[in-house]
N, C-alpha and C positions, 0 to 999 in steps of 0.2 A: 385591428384597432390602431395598430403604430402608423396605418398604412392612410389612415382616417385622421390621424392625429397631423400629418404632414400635410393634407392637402388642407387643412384647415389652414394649419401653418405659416401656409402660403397666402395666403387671404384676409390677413389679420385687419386691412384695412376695413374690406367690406364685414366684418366681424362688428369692429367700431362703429361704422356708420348704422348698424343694423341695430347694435343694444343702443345708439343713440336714439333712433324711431321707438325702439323698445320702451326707454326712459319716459316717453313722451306719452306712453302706454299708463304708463301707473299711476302717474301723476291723472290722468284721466282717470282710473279707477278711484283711486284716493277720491276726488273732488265729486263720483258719483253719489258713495255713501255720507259722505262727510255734509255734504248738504243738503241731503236728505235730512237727516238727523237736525241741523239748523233752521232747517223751517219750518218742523215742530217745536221745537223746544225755545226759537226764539220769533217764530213766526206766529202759525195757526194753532197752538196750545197757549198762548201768550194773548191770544185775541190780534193780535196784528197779521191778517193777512198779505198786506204789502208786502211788508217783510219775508213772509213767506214763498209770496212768488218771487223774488229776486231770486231768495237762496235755492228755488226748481230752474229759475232761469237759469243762473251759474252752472248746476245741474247738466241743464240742454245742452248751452254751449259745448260743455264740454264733450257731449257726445258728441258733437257735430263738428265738431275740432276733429274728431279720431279719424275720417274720412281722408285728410291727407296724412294721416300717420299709415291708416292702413297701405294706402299708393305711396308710401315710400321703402316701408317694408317688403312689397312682392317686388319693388325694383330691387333693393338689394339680393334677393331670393333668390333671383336670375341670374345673379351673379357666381350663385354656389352651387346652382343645381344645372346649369346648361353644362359647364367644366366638369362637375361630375361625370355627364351622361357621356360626353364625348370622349373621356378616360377610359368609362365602360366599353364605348366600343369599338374603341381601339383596341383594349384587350382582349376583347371579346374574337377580332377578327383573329387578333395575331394568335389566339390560344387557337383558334379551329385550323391554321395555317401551321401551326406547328402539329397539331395532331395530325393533319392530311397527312404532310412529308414527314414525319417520323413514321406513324402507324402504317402509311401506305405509299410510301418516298414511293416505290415503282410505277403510279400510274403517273404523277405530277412532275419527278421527278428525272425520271426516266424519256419522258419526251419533252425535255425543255420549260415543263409550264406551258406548253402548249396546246394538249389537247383536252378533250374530256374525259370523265370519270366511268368510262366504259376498261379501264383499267385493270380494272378490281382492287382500287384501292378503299381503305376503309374511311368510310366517310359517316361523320360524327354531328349522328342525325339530331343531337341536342344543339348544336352550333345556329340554328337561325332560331331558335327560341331564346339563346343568350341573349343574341343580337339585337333582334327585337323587342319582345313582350319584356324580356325579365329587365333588361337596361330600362325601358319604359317604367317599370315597375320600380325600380331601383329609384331613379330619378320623382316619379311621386312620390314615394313613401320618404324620400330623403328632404323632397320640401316640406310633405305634411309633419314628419319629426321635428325639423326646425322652428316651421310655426307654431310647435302646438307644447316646445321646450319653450319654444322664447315665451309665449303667452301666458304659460303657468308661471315662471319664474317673474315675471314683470309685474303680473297681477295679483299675483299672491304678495308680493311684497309690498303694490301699492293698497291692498284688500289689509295685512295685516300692518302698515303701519296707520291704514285710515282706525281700527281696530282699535288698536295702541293708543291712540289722539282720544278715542270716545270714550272707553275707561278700559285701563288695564286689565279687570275679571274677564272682561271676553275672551283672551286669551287663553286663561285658565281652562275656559267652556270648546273653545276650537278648536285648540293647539292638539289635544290629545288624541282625538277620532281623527284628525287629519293626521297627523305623525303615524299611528297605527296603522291607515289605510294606505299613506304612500308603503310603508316597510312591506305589509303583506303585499302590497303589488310589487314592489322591487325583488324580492324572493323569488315571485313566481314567473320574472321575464327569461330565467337561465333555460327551465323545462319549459315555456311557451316557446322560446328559438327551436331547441331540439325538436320538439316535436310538429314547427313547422318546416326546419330540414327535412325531416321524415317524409312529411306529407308532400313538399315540393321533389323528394326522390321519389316516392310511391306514384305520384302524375306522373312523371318522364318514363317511368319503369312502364305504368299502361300504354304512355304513348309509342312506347316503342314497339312492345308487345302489337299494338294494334297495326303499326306499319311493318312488321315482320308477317302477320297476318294475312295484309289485303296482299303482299307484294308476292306470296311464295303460298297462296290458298290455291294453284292450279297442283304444286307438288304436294303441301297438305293434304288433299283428294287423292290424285292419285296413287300416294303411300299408306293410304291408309290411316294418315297422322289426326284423327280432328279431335280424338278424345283426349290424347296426348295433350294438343294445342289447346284446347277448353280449358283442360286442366291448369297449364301455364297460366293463361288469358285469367280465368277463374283468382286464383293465387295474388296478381299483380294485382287486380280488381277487390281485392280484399283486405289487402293491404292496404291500400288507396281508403279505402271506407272505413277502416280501422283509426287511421290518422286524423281521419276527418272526424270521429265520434272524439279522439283525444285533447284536439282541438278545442269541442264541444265544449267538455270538460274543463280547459282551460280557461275559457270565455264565460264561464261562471265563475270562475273564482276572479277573474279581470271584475265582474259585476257586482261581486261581493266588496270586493277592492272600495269602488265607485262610490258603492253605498256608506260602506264604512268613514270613509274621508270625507263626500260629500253632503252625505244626505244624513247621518247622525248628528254634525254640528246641529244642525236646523231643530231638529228633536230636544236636542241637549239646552238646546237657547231658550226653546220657548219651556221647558220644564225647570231650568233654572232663572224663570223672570221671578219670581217671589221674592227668593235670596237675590238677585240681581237688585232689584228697588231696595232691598232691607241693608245694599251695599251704596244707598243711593244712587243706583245709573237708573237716568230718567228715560221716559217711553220714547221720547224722539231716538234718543244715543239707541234703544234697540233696534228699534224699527228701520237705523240706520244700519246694525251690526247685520240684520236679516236681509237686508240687500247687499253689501257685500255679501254674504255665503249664499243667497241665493242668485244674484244677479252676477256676482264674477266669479269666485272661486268654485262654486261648483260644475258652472259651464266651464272654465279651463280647465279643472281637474278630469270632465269628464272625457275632454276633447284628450288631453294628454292621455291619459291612460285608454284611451279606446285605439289613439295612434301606436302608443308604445307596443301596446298588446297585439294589434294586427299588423302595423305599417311597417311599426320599428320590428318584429321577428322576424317579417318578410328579406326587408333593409338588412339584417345581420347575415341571413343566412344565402341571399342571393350576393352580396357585398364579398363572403367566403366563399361563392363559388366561383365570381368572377375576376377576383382580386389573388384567388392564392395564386403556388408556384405553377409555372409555366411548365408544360413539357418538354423534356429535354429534346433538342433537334437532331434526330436522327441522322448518321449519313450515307450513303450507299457505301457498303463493302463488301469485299471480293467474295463471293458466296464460295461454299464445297460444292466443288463439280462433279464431285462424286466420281467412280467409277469409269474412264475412255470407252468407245468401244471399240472391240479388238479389232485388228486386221487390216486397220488401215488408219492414215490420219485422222485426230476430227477434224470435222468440217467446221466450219464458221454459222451456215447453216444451213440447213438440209429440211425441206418439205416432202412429202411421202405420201402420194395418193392424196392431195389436198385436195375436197370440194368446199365450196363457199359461198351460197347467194345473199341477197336480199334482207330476204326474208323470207316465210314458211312460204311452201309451193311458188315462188318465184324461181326465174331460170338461174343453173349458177354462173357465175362470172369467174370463175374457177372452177373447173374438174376434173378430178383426177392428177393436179400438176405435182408432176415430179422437177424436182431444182435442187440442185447442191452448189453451196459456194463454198472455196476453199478458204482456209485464212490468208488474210493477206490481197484477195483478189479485188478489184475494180469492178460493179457490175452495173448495168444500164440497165432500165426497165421501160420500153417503149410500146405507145400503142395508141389507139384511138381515144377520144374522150368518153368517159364513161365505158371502159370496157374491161375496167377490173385495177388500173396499178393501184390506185391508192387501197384499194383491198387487202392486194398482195401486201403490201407493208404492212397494214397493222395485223393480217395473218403473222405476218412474218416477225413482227417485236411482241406477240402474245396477248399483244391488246383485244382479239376476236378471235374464238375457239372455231375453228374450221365446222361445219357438219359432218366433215368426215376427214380421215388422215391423219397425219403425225407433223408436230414442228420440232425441230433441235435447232436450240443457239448455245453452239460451241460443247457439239454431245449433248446437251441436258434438254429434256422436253419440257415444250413452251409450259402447256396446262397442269404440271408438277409443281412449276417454279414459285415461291411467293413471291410477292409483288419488289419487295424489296432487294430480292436475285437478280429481277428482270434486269430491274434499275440499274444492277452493276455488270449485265451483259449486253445492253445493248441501248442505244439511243435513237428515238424518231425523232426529227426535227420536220414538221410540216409546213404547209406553205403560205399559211397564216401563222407568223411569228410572235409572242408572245414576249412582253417586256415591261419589268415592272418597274414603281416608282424606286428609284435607291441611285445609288453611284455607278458607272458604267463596270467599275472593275466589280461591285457587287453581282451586276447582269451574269457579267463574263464566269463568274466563281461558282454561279450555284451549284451548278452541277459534280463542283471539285469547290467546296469551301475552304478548302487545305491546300488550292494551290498558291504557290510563291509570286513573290514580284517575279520573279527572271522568266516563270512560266506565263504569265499573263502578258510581258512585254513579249514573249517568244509569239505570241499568237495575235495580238497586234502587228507583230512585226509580217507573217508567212500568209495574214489574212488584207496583208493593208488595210488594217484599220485606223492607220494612223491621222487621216484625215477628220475622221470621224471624232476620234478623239479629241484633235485640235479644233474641232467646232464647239463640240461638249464644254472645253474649256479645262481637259484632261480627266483619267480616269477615275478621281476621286470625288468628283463635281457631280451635285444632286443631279436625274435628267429625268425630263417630263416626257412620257410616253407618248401624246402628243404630238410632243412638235415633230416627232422623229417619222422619215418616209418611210414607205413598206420594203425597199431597199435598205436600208440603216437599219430596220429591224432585223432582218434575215441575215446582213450581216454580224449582228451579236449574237444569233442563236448558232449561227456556224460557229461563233468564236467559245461559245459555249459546248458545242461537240467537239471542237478541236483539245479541250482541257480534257475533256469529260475522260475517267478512266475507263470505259465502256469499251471494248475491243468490236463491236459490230455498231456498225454506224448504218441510218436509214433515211435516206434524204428525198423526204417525199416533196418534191417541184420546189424543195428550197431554197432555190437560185432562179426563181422565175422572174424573179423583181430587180435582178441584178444585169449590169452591163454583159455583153461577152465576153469583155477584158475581165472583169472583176469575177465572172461565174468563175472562168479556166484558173484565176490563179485561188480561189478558194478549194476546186474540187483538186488543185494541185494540192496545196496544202492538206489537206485530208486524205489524200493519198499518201503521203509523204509519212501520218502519223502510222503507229502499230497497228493491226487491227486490217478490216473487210468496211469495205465503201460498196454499200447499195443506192444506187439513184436513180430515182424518176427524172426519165429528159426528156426536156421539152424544146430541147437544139441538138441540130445532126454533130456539134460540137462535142455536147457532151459524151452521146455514143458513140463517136471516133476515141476520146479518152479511155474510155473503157475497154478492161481487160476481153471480154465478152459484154453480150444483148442478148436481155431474154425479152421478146419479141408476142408481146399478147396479143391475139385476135380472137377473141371469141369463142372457138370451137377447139383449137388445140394450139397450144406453147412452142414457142422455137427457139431455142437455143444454142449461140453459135458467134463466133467472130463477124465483125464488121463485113470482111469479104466473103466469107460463109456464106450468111444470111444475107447478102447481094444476091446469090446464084439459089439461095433455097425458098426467098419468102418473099413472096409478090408484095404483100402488103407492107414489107420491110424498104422493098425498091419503093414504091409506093409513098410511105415516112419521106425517105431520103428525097425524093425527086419534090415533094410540097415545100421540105427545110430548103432544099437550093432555090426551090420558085420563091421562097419567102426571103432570103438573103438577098437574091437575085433583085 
């Protein structure tokens, strides 16, 4: 409500402008029933039909006036309900962006905001229903509230002062069934919220159920799970039908409401015309007082309370899902590594009998690879296109479960780890770079939102980024993903591995976009930090860097120093002799 109360707030002019059309509202009601009444009682009861058509004329007009009242009030409208939607879903993205990288910072996190959600991050399958439907839904039900508060309050006032003008006792006869049916409806809008929270958790509860279903009915079957899952499925699906009968329930007493406010005046009028005459109010002043309650007040009351009851519970409780507090933002931290294993250093990381294809029944593109990287080490990944590195990497940062084998980064195995371990063992940076709207030094932090000015100058300074910078217009300056080349991008996500606390670094071809000057002094600089450098090269440069080459081709792995793997691997001479034809 405080949160409703501000953005009003903010708006006070188009508030104005809108009870101004409002105004222009009732004054039109007033002048419906009011001459009505006058062209009986001074028209066509008087023998003077002239007379009487004027005072229908006046009448007309005045409904035919209401046609630019109405086109100025949906433009104000527009004014409260576009800003609305746009607030919702901005919130809406940034609440699902914070659930991502909190709940599952390992798969988003851990490679730059770069890759996809093959991670295993937990990803919050209600986030595009926010997005969508319920903002959507937000946004109608927040117009129809508007117009259907401003309509009753304008029209009732111009309905009972027209009321008031024709004789006072109407009042007596209206006032009370309308007082009693607003109150019992105000009562009942606290339990009509709750019980559409309910019913909007009880849908999402099915929906989920249902996509946990289709997604995991091949292990369902084969465990044996469907009575289990029925059972669940069943439960959710009952709940859901439960809420909906409560609803039911509420939507008659909304009707009870209706009738009480609306439809009793009418009763109450035409049984107290006897006493009415015996008070002197004459057949026109009724006949006037029964169009007001039948011709305004009871169409606004009915509109109001049918919107409050459906539109406005809807509005409160979708308003409380997508307005409360934000999840806090998670950050990678140093996980329990548990246990070394004995006998020797750990390694940085180590593969064991790794196979890997495709997909089912396709060839592997890995088989059998045995690799251990030590801490500390520089290592190149070369090979043909399409014949496994980029595999090898996301085998190797835990992102794809091998078919067969074991992965350790830094002792601990990949498929143990939750996602938020990965994230603080290891980093992929790929070769489509990933850069979002914010400040450059934003870009540069995600990965270390804790890190200092001196650290983020340190890594502009060892990545030369400084040019980069002084284009941006410095590190605090919005920048447009956009304007930025695919070199400029590749350069913030190294500058982003460079911070990152992650001691195993995975550079899949992410200096492909980069000069030869610029590739050598970035893979210098990451070399340079703590930690194991894994890179896919795509320049005999960078495997000259390199501590070791492990050397794919298809059928079996080679492993070995630059001059090694001269004298051991045809297809290594092979690499090197294309990179010189290609310099050449």
């Amino acid at each position: 409500m405080a949160s409703a109360a501000v953005f009003l707030g903010r708006r006070k002019g188009v508030l104005v402008r809108l009870a101004a059309w409002s105004a222009a509202e009732s004054a039109q009601t007033f002048l419906g029933g009011y001459c009505v009444a006058r062209s009986l009682d001074d028209g066509f009861l008087r023998g003077a039909p002239v007379a009487g058509l004027l005072w229908l004329t006046g009448a007309a007009v005045a409904i035919l006036l209401g046609a630019p009242v109405v086109r100025g009030v949906f433009a104000e409208l527009a004014q409260l309900t576009e800003p609305l939607r746009d607030h919702l879903v901005q919130r809406s993205v940034e609440r699902a962006l914070r659930a991502a990288t909190g709940a599952g910072a390992g798969a988003g996190a851990g490679m730059g905001m770069s890759t996809g959600a093959g991670a295993g991050a937990t990803v919050d399958t209600t986030a595009v229903s926010r997005l969508t439907s319920q903002t959507e839904i937000a946004r109608d039900s927040f117009a129809g509230l508007v117009l259907a508060a401003r309509s009753f309050v304008f029209v009732a006032a111009g309905a009972l002062v027209g009321l008031l003008s024709l004789a006072p006792q109407f009042l007596l006869v209206v006032l009370p069934p309308l007082v009693l049916g607003l109150a019992l409806f105000t009562v009942s809008l606290r339990p009509m919220a709750r019980v559409q929270h309910r019913y909007l958790d009880a849908d999402e509860a099915v929906g989920r159920r249902a996509d946990i279903t289709c997604t995991a009915l091949r292990d369902i079957v084969a465990c044996g799970a469907q009575d289990t899952t029925a059972a669940h499925n069943r439960r959710a699906i009952d709940e859901a039908a439960a809420a909906q009968r409560a609803m039911a329930r509420w939507a008659a007493v909304r009707t009870l409401s209706v009738a009480t406010a609306g439809q009793l005046p009418v009763f109450l009028l035409l049984a107290a015309t006897p006493w009415l005459h015996r008070q002197g109010v004459t057949t026109g002043a009724l006949v006037g007082a029964l169009t007001y309650v039948l011709q305004a007040l009871l169409p606004a009351l009915h509109t109001l309370m049918t919107v409050l009851g459906a539109a406005g519970a809807r509005l409160f409780v979708i308003l409380d899902r997508l307005t409360g507090p934000l999840p806090e933002r998670a950050l990678p931290t140093a996980p329990d590594r548990g246990p070394a294993r004995r006998g020797r250093a750990t390694a940085a990381l180590e593969l064991t009998g790794v196979r890997a294809a495709y997909g089912p029944g396709t060839r592997a593109v890995l088989d059998d690879l045995e690799l251990t990287v030590e801490d500390g080490e520089h290592i190149a990944v070369v090979g043909p296109s399409g014949i496994g590195k980029s595999t090898l990497l996301r085998v190797a940062a835990g992102l794809l479960t091998p078919d067969q084998g074991d992965v350790r980064i830094s002792g601990r195995l990949a498929r143990a780890c939750r996602p938020s371990d990965l994230a603080a063992l290891r980093v992929l940076i790929p070769q489509e770079a990933y850069v979002f709207t914010g400040t450059l030094r934003e870009n540069l932090r995600y990965l270390r939102p804790d890190a200092g000015r001196s650290d983020v100058d340190e890594a502009v300074r060892v990545l030369a980024l400084s040019a980069l910078v002084d284009r941006l217009g410095g590190l605090d300056r919005p920048l447009t993903p956009g304007s930025l080349s695919l070199g400029e991008r590749q350069l913030i996500a190294l500058g982003r591995a460079h911070l990152s606390p992650a001691p195993l670094l995975l550079l899949d071809e992410a200096t492909c976009h980069l000069d030869p000057v610029a590739e050598a002094a970035a893979e210098r600089a990451l070399r340079a930090r703590p930690g194991t450098l894994v890179v896919v090269a795509h320049r005999l440069s960078s495997a000259l860097r390199a501590d070791r080459v492990l050397v794919l081709d298809g059928t079996r792995a080679q492993y070995g120093t630059h001059d090694d793997l001269l004298v051991r691997s045809a297809l290594y001479r092979d690499l090197v002799g294309h990179w010189n034809d290609v310099q050449a």
